[in-house]
The first five atom37 places (N, CA, C, CB, O) and aatype in JSON, in Angstrom:
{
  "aatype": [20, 20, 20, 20, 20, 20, 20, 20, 20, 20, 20, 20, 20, 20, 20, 20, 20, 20, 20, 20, 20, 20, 20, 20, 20, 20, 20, 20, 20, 20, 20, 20, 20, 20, 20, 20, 20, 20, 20, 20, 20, 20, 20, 20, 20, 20, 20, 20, 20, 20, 20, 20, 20, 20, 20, 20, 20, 20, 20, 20, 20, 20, 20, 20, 20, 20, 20, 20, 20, 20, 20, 20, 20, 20, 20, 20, 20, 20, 20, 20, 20, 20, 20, 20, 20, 20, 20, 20, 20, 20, 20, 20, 20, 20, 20, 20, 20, 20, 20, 20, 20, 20, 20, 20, 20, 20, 20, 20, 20, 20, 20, 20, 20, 20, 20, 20, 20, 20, 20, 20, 20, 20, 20, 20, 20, 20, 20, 20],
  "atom_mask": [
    [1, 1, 1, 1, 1],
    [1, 1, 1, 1, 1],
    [1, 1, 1, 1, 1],
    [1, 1, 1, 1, 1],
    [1, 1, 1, 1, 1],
    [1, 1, 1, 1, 1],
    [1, 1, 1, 1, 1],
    [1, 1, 1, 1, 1],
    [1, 1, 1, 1, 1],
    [1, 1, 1, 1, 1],
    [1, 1, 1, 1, 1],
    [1, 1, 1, 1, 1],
    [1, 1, 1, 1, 1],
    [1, 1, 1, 1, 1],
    [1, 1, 1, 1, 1],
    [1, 1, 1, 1, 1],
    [1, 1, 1, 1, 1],
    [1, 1, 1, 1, 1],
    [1, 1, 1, 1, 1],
    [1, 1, 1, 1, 1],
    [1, 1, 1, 1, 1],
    [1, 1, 1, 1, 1],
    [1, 1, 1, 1, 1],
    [1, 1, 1, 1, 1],
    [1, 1, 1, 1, 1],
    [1, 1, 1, 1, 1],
    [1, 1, 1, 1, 1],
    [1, 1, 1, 1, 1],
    [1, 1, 1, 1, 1],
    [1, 1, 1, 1, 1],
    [1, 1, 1, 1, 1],
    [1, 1, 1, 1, 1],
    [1, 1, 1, 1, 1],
    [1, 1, 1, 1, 1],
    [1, 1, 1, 1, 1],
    [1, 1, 1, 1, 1],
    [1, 1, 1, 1, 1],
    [1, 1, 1, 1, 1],
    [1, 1, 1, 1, 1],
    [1, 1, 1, 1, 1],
    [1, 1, 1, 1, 1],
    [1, 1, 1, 1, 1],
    [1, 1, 1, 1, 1],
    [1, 1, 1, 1, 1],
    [1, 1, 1, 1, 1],
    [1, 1, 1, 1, 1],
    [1, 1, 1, 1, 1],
    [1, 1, 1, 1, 1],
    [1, 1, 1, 1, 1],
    [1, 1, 1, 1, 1],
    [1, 1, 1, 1, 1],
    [1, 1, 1, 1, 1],
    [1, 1, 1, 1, 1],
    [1, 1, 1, 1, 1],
    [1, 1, 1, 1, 1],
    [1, 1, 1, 1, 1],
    [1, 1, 1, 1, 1],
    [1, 1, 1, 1, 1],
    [1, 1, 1, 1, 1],
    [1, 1, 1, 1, 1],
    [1, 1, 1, 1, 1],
    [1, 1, 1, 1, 1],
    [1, 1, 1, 1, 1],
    [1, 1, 1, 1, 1],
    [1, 1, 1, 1, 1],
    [1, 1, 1, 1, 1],
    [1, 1, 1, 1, 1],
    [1, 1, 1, 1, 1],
    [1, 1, 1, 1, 1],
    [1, 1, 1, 1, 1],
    [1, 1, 1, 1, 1],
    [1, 1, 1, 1, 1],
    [1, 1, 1, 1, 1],
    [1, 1, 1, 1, 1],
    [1, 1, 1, 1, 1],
    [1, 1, 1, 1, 1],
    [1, 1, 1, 1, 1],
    [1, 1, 1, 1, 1],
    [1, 1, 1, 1, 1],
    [1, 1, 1, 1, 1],
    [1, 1, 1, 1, 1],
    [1, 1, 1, 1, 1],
    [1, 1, 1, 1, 1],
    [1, 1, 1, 1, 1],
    [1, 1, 1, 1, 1],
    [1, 1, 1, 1, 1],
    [1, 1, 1, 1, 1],
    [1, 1, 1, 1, 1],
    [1, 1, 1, 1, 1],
    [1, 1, 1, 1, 1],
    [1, 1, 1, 1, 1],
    [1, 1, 1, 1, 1],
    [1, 1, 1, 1, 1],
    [1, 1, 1, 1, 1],
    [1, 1, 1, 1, 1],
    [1, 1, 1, 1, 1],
    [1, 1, 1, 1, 1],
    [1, 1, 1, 1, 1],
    [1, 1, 1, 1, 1],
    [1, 1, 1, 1, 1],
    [1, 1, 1, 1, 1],
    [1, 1, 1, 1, 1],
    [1, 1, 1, 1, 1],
    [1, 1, 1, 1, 1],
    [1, 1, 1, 1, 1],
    [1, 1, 1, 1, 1],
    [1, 1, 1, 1, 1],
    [1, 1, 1, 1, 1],
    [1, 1, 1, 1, 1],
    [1, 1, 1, 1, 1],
    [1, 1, 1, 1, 1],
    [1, 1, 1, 1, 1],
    [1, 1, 1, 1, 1],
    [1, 1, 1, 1, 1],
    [1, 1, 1, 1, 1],
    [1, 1, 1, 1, 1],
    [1, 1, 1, 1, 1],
    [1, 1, 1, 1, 1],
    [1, 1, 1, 1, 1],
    [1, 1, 1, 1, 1],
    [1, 1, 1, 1, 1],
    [1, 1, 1, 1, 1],
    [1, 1, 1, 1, 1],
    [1, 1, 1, 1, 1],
    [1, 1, 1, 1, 1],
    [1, 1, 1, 1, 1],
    [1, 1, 1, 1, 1],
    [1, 1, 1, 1, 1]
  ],
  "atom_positions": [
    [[-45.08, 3.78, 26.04], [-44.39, 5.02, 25.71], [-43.4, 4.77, 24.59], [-43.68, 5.6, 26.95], [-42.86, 3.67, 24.65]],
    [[-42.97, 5.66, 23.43], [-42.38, 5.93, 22.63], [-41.4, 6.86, 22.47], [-42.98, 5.99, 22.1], [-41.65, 8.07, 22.43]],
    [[-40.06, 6.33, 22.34], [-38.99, 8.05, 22.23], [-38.79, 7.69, 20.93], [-37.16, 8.43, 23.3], [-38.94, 6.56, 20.47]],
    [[-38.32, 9.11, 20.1], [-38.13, 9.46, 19.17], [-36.94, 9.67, 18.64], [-38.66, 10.13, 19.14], [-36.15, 10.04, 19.51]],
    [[-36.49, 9.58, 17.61], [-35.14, 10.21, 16.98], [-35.11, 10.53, 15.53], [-33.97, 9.27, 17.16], [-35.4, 9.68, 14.69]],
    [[-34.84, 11.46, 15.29], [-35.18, 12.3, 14.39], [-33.52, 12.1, 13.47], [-35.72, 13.94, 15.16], [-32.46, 12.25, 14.08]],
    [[-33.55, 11.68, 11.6], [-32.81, 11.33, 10.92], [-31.46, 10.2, 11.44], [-32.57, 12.5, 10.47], [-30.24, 10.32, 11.34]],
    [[-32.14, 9.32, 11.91], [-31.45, 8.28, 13.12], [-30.81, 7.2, 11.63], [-33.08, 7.21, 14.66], [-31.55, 6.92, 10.68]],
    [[-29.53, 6.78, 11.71], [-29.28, 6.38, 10.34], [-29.51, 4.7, 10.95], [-27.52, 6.96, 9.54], [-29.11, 4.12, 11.95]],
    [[-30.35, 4.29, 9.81], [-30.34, 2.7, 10.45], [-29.66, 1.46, 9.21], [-32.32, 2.21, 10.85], [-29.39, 1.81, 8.06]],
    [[-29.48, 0.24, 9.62], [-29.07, -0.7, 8.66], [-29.91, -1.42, 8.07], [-28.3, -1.45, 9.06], [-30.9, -1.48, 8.81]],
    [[-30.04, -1.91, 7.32], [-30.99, -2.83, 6.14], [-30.6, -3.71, 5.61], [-31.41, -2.32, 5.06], [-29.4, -3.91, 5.75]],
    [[-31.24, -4.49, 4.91], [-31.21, -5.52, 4.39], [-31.26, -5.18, 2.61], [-32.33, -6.33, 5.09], [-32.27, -5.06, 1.92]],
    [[-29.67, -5.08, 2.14], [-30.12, -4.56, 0.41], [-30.87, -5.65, -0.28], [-28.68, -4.26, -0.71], [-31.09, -6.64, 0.42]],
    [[-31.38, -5.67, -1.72], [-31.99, -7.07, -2.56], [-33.02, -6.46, -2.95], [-32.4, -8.56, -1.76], [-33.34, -5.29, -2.71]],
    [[-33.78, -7.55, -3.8], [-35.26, -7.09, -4.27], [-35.15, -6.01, -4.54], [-36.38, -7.16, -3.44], [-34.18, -5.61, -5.17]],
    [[-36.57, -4.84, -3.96], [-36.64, -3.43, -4.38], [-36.02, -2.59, -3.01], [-38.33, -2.99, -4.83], [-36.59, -1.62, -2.5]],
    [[-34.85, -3.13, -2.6], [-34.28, -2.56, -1.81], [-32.77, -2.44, -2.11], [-34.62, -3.08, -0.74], [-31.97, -3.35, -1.89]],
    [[-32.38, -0.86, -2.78], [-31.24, -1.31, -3.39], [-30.07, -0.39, -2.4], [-31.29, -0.98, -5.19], [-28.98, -0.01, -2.84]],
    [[-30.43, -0.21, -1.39], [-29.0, -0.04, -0.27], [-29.83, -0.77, 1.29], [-28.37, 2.28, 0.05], [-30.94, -1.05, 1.74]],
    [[-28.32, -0.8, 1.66], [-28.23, -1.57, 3.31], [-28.42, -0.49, 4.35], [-26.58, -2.36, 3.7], [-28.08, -0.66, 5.52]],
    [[-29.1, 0.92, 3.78], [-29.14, 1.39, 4.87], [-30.05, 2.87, 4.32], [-27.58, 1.46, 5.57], [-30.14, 3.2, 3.14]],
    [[-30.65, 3.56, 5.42], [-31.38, 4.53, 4.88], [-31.23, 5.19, 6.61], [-33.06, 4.02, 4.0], [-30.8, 4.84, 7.71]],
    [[-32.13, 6.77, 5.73], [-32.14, 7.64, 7.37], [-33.51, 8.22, 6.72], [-30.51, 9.13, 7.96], [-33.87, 8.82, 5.71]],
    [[-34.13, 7.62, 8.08], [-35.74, 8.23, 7.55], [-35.49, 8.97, 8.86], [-37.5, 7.02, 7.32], [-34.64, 8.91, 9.76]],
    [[-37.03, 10.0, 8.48], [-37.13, 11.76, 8.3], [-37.25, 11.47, 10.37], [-39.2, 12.79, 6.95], [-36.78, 12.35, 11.09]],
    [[-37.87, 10.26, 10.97], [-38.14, 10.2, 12.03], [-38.24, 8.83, 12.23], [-39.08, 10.93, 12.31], [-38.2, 8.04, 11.3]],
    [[-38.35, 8.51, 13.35], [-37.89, 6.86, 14.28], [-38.32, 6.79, 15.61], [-36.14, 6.55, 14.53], [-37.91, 7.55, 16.49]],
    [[-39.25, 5.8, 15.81], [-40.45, 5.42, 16.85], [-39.95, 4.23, 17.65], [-41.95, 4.98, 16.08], [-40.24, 3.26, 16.94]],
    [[-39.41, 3.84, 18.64], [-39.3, 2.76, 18.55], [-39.84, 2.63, 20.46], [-37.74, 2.31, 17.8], [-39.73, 3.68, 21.1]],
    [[-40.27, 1.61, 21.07], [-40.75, 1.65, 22.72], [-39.41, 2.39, 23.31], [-41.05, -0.17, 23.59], [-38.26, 2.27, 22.89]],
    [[-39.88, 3.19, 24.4], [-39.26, 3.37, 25.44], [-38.05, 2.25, 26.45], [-40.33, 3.71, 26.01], [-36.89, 2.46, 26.78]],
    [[-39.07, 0.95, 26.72], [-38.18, 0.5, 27.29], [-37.22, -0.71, 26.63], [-38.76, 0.25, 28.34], [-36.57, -1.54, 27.27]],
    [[-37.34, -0.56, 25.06], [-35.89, -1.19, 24.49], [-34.94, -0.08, 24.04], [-36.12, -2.21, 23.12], [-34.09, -0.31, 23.18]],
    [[-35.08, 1.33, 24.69], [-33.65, 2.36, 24.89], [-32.79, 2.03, 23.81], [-32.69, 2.11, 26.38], [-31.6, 1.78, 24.0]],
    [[-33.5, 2.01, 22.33], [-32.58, 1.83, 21.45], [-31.65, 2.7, 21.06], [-33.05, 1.54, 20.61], [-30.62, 2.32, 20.5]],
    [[-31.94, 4.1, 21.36], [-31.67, 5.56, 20.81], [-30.49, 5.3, 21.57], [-32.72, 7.02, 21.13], [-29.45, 5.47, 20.95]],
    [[-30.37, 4.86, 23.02], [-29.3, 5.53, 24.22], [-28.16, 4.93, 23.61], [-29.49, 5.05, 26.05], [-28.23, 3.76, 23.25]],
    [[-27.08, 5.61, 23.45], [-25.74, 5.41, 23.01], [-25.8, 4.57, 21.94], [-24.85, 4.89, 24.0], [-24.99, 3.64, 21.94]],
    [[-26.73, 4.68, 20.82], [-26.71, 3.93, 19.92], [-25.48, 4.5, 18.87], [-28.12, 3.82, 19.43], [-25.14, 5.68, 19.01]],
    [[-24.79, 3.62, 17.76], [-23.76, 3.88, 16.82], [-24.22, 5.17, 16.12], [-23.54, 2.65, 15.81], [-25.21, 5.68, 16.66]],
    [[-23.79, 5.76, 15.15], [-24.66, 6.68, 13.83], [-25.86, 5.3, 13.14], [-23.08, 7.37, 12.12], [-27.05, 5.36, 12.82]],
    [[-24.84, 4.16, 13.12], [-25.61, 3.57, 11.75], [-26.05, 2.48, 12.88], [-24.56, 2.97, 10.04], [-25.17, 1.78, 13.38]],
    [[-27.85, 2.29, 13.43], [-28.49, 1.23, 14.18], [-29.49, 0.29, 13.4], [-29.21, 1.86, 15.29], [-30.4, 0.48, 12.59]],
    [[-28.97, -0.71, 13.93], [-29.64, -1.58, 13.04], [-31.01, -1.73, 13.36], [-29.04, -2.82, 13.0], [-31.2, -1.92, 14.56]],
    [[-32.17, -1.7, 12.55], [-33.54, -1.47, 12.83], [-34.76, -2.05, 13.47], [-33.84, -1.33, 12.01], [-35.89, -1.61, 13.7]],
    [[-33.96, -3.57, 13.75], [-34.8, -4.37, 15.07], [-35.09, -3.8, 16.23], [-34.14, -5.47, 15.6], [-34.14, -3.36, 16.88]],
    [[-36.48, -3.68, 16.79], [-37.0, -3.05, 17.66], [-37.89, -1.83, 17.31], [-36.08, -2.79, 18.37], [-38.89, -1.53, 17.96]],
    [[-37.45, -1.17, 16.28], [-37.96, 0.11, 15.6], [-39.62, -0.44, 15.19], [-36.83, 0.59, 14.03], [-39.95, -1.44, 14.55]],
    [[-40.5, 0.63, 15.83], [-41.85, 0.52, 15.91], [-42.65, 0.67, 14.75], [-42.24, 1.31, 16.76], [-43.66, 0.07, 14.39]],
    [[-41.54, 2.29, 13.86], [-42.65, 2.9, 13.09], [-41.13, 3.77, 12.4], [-44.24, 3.91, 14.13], [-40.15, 4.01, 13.11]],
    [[-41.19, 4.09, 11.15], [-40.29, 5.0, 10.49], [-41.45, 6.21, 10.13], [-39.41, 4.23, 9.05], [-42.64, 5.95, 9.92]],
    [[-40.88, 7.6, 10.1], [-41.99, 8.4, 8.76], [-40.75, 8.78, 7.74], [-43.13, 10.28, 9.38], [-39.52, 8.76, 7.83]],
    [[-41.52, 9.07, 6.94], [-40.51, 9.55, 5.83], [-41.54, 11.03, 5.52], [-40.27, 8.17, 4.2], [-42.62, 11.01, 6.11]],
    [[-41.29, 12.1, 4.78], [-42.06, 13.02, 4.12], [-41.06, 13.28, 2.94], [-42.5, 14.31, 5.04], [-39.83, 13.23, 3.02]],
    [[-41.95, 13.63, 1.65], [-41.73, 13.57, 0.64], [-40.77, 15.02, 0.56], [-42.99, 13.3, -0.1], [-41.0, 16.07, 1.17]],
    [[-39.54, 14.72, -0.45], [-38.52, 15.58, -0.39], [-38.55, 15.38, -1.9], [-37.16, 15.28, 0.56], [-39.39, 14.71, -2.51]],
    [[-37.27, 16.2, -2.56], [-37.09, 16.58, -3.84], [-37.01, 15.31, -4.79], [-35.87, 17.45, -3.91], [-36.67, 15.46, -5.96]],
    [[-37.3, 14.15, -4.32], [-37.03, 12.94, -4.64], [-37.93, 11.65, -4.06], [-35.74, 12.89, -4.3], [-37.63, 10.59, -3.5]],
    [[-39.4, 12.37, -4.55], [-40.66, 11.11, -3.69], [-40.44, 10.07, -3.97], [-42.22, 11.05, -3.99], [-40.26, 9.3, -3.02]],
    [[-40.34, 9.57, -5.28], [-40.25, 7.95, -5.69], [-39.48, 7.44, -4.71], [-39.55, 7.54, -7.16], [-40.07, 6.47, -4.23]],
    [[-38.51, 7.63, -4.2], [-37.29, 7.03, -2.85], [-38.16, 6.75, -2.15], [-36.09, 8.04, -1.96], [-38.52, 5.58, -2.11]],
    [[-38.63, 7.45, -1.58], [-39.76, 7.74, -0.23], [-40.61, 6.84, -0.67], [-40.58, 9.34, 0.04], [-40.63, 5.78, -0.03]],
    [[-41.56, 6.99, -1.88], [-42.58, 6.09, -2.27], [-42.34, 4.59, -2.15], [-42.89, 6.38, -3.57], [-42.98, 3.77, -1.49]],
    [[-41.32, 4.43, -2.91], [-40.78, 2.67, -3.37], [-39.92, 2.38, -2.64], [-40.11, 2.29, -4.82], [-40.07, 1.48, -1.82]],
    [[-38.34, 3.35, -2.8], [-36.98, 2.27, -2.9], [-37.23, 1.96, -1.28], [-35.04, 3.09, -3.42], [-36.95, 0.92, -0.68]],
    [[-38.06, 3.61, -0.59], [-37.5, 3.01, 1.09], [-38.54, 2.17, 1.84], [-37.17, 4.39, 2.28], [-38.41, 1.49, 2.85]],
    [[-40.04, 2.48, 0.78], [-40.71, 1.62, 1.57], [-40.6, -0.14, 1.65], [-41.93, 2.01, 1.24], [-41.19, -0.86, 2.46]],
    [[-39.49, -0.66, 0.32], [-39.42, -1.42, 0.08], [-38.04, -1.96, 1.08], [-39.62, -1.32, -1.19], [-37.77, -3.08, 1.51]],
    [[-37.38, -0.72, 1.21], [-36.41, -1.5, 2.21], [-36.69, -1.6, 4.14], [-34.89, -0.62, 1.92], [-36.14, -2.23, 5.04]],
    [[-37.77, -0.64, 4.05], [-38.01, -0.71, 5.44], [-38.94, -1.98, 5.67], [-38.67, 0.67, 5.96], [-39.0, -2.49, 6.8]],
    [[-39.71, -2.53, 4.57], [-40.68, -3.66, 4.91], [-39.73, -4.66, 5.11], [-41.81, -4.06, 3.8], [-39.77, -5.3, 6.16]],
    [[-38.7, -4.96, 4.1], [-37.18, -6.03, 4.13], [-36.79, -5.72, 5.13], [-35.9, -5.94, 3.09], [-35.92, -6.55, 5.39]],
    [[-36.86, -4.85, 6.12], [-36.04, -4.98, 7.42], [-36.59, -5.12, 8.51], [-35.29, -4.04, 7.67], [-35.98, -5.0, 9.57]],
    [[-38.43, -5.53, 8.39], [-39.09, -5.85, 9.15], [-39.6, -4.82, 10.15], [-38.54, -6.73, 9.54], [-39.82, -5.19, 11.31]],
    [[-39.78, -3.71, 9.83], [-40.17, -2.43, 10.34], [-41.87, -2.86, 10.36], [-39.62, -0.97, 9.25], [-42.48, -3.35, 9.4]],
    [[-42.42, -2.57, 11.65], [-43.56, -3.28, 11.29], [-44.5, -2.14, 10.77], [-44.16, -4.16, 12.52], [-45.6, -2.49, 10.34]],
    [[-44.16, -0.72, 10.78], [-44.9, 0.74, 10.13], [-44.45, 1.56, 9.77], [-45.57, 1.47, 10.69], [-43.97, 2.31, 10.62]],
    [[-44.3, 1.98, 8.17], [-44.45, 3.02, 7.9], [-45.43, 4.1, 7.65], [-44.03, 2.89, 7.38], [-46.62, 4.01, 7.34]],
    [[-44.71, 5.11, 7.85], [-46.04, 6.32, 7.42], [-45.04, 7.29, 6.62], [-47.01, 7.35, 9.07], [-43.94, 7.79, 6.83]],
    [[-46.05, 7.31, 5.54], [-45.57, 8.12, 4.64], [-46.26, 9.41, 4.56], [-45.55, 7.49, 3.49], [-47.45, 9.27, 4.84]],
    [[-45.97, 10.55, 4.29], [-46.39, 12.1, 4.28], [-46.03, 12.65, 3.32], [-45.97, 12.93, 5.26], [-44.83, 12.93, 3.25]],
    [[-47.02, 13.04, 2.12], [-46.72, 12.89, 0.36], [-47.04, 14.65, 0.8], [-48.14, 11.6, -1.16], [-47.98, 15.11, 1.44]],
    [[-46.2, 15.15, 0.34], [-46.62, 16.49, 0.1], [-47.61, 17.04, -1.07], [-45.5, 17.1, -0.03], [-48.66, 17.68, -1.07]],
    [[-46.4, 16.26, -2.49], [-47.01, 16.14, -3.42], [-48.58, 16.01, -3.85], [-46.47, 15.44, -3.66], [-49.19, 16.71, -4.66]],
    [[-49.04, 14.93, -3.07], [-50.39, 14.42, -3.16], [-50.9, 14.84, -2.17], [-50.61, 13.09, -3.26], [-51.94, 14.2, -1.98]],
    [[-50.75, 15.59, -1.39], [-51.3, 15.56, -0.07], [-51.89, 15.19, 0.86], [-51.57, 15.9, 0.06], [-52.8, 15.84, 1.39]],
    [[-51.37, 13.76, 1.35], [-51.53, 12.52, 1.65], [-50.94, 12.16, 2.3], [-51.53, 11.86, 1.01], [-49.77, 12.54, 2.27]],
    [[-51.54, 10.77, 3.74], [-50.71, 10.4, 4.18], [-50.85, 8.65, 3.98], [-50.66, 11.07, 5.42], [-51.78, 7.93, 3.6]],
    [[-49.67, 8.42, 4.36], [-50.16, 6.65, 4.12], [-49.3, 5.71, 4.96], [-49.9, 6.03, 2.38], [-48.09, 5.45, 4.99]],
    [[-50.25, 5.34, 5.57], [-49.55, 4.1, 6.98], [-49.63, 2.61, 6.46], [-50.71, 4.06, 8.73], [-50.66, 1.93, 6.42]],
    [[-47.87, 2.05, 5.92], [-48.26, 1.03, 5.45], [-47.74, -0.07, 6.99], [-47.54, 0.83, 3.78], [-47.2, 0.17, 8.07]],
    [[-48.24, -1.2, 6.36], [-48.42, -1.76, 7.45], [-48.15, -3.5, 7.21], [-49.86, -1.28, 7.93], [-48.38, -3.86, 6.06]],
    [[-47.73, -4.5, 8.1], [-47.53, -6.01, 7.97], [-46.21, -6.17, 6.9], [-49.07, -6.8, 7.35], [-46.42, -6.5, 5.73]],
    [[-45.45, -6.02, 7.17], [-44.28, -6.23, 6.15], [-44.01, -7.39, 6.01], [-43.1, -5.65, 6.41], [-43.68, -8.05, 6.99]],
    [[-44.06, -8.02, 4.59], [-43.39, -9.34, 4.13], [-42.85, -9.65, 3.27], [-43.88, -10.11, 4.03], [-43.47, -9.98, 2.25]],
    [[-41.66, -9.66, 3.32], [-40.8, -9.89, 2.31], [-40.09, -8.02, 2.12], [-41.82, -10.72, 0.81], [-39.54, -7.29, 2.94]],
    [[-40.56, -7.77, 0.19], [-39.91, -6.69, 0.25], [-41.06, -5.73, -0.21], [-38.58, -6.72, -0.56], [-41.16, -5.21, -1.32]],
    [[-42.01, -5.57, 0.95], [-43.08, -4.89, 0.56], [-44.12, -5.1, 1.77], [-43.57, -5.38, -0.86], [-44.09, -6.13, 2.46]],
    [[-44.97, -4.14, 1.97], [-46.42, -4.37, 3.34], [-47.41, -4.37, 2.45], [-46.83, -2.94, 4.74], [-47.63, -3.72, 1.43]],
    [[-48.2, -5.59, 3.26], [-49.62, -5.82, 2.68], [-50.3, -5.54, 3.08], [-50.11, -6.67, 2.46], [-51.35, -6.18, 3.15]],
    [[-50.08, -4.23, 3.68], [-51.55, -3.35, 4.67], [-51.25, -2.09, 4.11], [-51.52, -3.22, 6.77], [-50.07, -1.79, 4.27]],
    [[-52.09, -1.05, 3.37], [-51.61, 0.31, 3.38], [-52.78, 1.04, 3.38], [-50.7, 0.7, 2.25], [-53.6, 0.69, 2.52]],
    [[-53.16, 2.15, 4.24], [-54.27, 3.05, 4.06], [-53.75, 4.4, 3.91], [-55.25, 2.99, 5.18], [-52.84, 4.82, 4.63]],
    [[-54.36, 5.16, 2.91], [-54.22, 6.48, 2.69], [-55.43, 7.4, 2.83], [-53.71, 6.6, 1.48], [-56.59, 7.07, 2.59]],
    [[-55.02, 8.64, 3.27], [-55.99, 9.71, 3.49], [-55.7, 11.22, 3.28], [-56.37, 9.59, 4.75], [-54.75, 11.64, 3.94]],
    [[-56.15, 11.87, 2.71], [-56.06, 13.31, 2.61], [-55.65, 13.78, 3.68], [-57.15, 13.96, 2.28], [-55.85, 13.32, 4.8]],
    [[-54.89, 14.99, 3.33], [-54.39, 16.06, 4.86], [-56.1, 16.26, 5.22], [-53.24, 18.2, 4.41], [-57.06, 16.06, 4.47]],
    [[-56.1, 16.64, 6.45], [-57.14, 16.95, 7.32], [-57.89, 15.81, 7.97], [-58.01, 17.73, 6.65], [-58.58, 16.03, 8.96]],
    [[-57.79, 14.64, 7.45], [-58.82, 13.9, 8.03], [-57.86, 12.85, 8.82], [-59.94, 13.25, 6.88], [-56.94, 12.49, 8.08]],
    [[-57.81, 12.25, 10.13], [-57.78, 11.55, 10.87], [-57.17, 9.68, 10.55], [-59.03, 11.9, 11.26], [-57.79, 8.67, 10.22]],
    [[-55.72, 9.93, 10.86], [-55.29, 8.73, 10.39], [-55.49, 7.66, 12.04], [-53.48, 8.98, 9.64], [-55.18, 8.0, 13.18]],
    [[-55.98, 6.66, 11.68], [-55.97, 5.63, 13.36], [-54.72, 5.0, 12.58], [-57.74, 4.15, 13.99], [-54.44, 4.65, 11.43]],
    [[-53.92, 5.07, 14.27], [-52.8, 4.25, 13.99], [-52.77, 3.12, 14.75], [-51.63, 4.89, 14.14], [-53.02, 3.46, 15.91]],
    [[-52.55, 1.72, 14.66], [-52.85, 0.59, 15.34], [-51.82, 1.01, 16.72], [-52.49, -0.92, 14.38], [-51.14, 2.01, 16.97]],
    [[-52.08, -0.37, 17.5], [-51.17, -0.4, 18.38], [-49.83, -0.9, 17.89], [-51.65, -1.08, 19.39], [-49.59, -1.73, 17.02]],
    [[-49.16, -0.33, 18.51], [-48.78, 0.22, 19.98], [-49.12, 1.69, 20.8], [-47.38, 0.21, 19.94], [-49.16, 2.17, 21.93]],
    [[-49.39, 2.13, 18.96], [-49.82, 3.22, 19.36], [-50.85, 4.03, 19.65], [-49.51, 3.56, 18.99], [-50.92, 5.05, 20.33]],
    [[-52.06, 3.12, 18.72], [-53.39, 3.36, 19.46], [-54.68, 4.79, 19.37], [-52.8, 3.36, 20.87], [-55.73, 4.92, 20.0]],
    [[-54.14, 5.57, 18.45], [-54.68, 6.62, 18.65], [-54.98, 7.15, 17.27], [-53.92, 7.38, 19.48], [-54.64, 6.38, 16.37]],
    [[-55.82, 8.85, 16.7], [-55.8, 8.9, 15.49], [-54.98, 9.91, 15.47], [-56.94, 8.97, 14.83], [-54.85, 10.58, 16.49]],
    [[-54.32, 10.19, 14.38], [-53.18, 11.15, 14.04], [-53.99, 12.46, 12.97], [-51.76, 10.11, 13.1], [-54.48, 12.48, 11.84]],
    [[-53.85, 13.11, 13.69], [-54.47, 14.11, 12.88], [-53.88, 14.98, 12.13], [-55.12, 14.75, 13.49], [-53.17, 15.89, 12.56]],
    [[-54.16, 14.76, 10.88], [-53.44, 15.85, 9.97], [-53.64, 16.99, 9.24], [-53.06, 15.44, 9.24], [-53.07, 17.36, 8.21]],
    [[-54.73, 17.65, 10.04], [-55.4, 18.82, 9.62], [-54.03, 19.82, 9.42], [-56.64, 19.36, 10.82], [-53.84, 20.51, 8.42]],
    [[-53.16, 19.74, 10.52], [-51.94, 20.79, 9.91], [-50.92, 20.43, 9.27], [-51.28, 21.48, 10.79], [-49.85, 20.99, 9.5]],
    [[-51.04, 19.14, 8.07], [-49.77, 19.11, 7.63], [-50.0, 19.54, 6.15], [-49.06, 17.7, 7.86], [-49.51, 18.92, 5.21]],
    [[-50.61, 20.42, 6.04], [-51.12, 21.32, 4.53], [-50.39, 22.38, 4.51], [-52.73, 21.9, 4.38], [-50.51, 23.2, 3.6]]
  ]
}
């Protein structure tokens, strides 16, 4: 099981293509039973965190680069990104260093599989 928190501000690791110590992505996945959410600070530091999403706002390149580059530096083991722009989604994945060497993308409508923990396909027929 997975709880959620929605613009949850977390800490980072600045350097490389990560040029702040901290970001608030759009949503935050992390297991149930490491209760990271419960009485956590504003600003939690991102060990334990399963999965970030981000969706593309007035300012994609952030979303695209600066955060995927700081969420891989902080050892986030998934992002998923939701490009409006392109209309696209993209689950990157294996973070090393300041960047993931796993990323698959797919058009809105068709069926993203998301590994475990979570196990299932994400369907994005309605995010058009």
């Amino acid at each position: 099981d997975m709880d959620f928190s929605g613009n949850k501000g977390l800490k980072l690791r600045s350097g490389g293509g990560c040029p702040k110590n901290h970001a608030i992505p759009d949503g935050t996945f992390a297991p149930t039973e490491r209760r990271l959410f419960r009485g956590a600070d504003p600003w939690m530091p991102c060990e334990g965190v399963a999965l970030v999403v981000e969706v593309t706002s007035t300012k994609p390149q952030a979303d695209r680069e600066a955060k995927r580059r700081c969420y891989a530096r902080g050892g986030i083991p998934l992002y998923l990104l939701i490009d409006r722009d392109d209309s696209s989604v993209t689950l990157f994945g294996e973070p090393e260093g300041d960047d993931y060497r796993q990323h698959m993308t797919i058009p809105y409508g068709k069926p993203l599989p998301l590994p475990e923990p979570f196990a299932f396909d994400l369907e994005t027929g309605d995010f058009g």
